[in-house]
C-alpha positions in Angstrom: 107.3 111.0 105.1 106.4 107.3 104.3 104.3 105.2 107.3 105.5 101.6 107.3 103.7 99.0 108.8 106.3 96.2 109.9 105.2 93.8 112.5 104.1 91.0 109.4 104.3 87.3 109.8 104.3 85.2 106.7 103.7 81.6 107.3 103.3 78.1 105.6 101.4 75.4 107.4 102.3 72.9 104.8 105.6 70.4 104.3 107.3 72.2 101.2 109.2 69.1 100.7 106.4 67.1 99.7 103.7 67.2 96.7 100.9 66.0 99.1 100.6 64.8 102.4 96.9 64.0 103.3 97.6 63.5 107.3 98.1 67.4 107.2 95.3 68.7 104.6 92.9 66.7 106.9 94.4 68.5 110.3 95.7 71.7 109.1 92.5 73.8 109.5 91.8 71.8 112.5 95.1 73.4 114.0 94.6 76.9 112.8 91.5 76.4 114.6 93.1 76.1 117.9 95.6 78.8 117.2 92.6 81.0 116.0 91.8 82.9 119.3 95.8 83.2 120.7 96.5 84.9 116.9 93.6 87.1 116.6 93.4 88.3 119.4 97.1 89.5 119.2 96.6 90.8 115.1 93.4 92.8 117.4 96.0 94.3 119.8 98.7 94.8 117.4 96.8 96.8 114.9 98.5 94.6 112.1 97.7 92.9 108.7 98.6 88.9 108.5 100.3 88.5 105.2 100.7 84.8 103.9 102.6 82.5 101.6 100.4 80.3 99.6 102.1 76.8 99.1 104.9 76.4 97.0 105.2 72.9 95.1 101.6 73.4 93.2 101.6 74.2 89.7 98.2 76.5 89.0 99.9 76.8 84.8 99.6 72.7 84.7 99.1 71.4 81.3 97.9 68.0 83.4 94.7 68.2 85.0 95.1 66.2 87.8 98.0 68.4 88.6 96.5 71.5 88.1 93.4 70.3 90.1 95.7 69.0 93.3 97.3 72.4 93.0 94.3 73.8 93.2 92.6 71.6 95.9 96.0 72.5 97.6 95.9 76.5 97.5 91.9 76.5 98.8 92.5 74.2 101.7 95.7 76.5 102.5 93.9 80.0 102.3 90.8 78.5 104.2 93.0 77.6 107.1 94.8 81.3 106.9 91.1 82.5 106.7 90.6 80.8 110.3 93.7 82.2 111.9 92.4 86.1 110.5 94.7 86.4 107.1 93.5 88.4 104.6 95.9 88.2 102.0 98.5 85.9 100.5 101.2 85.6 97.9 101.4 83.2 95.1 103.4 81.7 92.7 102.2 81.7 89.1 103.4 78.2 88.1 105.5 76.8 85.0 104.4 76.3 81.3 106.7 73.3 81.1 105.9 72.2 77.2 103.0 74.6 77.3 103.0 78.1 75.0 102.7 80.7 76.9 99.7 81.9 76.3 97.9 78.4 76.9 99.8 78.3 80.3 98.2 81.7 81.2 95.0 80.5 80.6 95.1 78.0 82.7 96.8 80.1 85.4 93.5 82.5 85.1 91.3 80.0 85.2 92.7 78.4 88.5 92.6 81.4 90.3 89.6 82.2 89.4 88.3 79.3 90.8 90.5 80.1 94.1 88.8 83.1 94.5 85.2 81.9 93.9 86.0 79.6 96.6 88.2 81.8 99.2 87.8 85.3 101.2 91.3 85.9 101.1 92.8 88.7 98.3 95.4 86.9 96.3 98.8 88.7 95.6 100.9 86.7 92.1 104.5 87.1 92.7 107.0 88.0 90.0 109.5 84.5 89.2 113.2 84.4 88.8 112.5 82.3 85.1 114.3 79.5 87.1 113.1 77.1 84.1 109.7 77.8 82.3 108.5 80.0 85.3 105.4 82.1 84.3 105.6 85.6 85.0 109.5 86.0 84.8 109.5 89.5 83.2 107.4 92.8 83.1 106.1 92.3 79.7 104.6 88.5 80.9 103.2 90.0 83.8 101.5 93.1 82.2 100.0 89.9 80.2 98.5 88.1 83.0 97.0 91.2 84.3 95.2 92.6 81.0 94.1 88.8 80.6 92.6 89.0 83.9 88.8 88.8 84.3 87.0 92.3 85.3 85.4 90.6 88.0 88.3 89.5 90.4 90.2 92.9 89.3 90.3 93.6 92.9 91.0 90.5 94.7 94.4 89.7 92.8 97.5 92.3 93.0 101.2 92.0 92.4 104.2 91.4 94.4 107.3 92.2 93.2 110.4 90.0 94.6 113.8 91.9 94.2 116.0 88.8 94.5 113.9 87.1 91.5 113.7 90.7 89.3 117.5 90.6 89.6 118.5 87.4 88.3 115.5 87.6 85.9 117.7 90.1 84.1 116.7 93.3 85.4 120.3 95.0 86.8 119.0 96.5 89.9 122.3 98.1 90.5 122.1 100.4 87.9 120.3 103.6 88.6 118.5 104.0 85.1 117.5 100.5 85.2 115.9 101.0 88.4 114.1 104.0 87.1 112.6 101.9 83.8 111.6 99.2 85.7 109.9 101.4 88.0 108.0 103.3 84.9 106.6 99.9 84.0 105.7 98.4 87.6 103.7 101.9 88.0 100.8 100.9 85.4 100.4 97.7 86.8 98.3 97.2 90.6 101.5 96.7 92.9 101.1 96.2 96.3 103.4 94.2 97.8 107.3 93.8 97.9 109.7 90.8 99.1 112.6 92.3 99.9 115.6 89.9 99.5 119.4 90.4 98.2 120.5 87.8 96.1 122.9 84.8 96.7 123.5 84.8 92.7 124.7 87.3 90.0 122.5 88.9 87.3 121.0 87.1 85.2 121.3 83.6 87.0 117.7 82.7 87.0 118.5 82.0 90.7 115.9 81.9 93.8 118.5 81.9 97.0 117.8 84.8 99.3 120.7 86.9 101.1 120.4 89.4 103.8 120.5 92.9 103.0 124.0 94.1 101.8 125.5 90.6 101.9 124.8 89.7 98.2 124.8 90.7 94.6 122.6 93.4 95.7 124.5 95.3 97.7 124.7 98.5 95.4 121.1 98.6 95.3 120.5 98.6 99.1 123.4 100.6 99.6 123.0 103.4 97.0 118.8 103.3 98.3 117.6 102.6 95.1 115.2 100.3 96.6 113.9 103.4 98.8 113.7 105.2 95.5 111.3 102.5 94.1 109.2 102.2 97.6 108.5 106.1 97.1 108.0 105.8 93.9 105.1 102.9 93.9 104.0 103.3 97.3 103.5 99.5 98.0 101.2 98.9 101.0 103.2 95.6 102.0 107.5 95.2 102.6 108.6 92.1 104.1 111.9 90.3 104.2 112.8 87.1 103.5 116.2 86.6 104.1 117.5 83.8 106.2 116.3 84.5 109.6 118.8 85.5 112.3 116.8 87.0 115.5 119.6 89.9 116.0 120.5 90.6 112.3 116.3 90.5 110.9 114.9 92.8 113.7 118.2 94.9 112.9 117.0 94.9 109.1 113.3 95.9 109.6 114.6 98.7 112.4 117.0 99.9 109.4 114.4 100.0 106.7 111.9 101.6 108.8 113.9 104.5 110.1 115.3 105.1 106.4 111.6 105.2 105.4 110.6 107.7 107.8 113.8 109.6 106.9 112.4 110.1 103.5 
């Protein structure tokens, strides 16, 4: 029998339509402040673990450094706020290389998270992209890089999360059974922790990031069939959250689902 743990909020307290917006870095913390006592004091009662979303616009990969050092600035401002509200961990994306080699881009990834985590509390999680682009960290093989480049000394603040939507139209066929067994082979060497669990709006192969509820998209064999279940078992992640466009009825209904198929195991 598997325990799951599924009362998780994953929040942003930035504008994800803007690069920068100074009126909010100056107030954010200010207001995670005020919500400080209200949250903890529920994550207290509730026995649960607050799971964030780092922002989404930055570029930790940048070739340019005043890019690379907004992104930066960006990330620590964001985790220091989720350090005020009680969060203890939150996902990342890796960035793009745009004209960058790959290995020059990695660097540069390393080397801004390393300087995140000399200036945060908070245990970093890099998420797996759907190589929309130049993405970093699109396939196994790029992310086994990242993670034998990494520095001894933040070994243990920075794990992986694994996205299904983006390993799908990255170009691994989660539909088929021995894919899904090979892919797990791989993800068990590296130091998984956390899954987004998402069907996909896109086919295979698109290089797509659009979300779908569970069963409505180009996943549906591989929620249907439990192949997912088969990888949860499998890896033992300590984190499963959804996001698929939110509908109060239809998302409590898919975290009831998943939870009783778990303990069914």
């Amino acid at each position: 029998m598997l325990h799951i743990s599924y009362s998780l909020s994953s929040e942003f307290i930035y504008n994800e339509e803007v690069w920068f917006d100074s009126e909010l870095d100056s107030i954010c913390i200010f207001d995670a402040e005020k919500i400080n006592y209200k949250l903890n004091e529920l994550i207290k009662k509730s026995n649960k673990v607050v799971v964030t979303h780092a922002p989404l616009l930055v570029n930790l990969a940048s070739s340019s450094y005043e890019k690379r050092f907004f992104s930066v600035e960006k990330t620590i401002l964001s985790l220091k706020a989720f350090e005020v509200i009680g969060a203890k961990i939150s996902v990342f994306h890796p960035g793009s290389k745009m004209l960058n080699s790959f290995e020059d881009s990695v660097e540069k990834l390393l080397l801004s998270v390393y300087q995140i985590c000399d200036n945060t509390y908070i245990d970093l999680v890099i998420e797996n992209m759907c190589g929309a682009g130049t993405q970093l960290l699109k396939n196994i093989e790029e992310i086994e890089y990242f993670f034998n480049k990494l520095n001894y000394k933040y070994k243990t603040r920075i794990t992986l999360c694994i996205d299904t939507c983006h390993l799908f139209t990255a170009g691994y066929d989660l539909n088929d059974f021995e894919i899904v067994k090979e892919v797990t082979e791989k993800l068990r060497k590296l130091p998984l922790t956390t899954f987004h669990i998402n069907d996909s709006k896109f086919p295979f192969n698109s290089k797509k990031d659009r979300h779908e509820r569970i069963n409505n998209g180009f996943l549906k064999t591989f929620f249907e069939k439990k192949y997912f279940l088969y990888m949860v078992k499998e890896l033992k992640p300590k984190y499963l959250i959804f996001e698929t466009p939110f509908d109060i009825i239809v998302s409590k209904k898919e975290v009831i689902n998943l939870k009783n198929e778990l303990h069914n195991q």
